[in-house]
N, C-alpha and C positions, 0 to 999 in steps of 0.2 A: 861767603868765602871763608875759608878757612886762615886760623890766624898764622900759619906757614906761608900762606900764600901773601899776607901782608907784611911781611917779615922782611919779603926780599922787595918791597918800594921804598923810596926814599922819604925822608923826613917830609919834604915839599907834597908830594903824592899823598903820601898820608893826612895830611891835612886838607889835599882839596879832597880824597876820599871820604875825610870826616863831615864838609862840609856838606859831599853831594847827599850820604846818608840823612844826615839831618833834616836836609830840603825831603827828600823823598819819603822820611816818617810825618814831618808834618803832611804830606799831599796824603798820604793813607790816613792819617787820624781824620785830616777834613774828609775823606771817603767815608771813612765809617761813620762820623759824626752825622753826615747825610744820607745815609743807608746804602751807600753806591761798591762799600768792598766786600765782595765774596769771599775773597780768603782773609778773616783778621789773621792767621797766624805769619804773614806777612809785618804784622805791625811785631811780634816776637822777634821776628828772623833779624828784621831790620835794627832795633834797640839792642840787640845783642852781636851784629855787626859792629855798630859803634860802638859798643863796651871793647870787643877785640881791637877795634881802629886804635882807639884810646891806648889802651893798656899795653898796644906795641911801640903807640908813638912815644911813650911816658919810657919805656925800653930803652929808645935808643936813646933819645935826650938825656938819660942816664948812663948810659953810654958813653955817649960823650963829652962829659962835665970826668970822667975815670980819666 
């Protein structure tokens, strides 16, 4: 996703969207870790979703403390 598109969910949203990332890079690391993932740039895509999750959630929170 693009970080536009996580711009416009809620604080709440964002944070189970950071969780579900989370879950979903460790299930790829234990894929790769056992030879089972075909695309590692899956595991790229996904740590770098979470940097955008973060860095929008970190956004607002500062946002709203103004």
């Amino acid at each position: 996703m693009k970080a536009s598109e996580f711009r416009e969910l809620s604080v709440e949203e964002l944070e189970v969207k950071t969780r579900e990332l989370a879950e979903a890079l460790f299930n790829l690391k234990f894929q790769h870790a056992t030879g089972q993932l075909d695309n590692t740039a899956q595991l790229k895509r996904t740590r770098r979703d979470i940097a955008r999750v973060k860095t929008v959630l970190e956004e607002k929170r500062r946002a709203n403390e103004d």
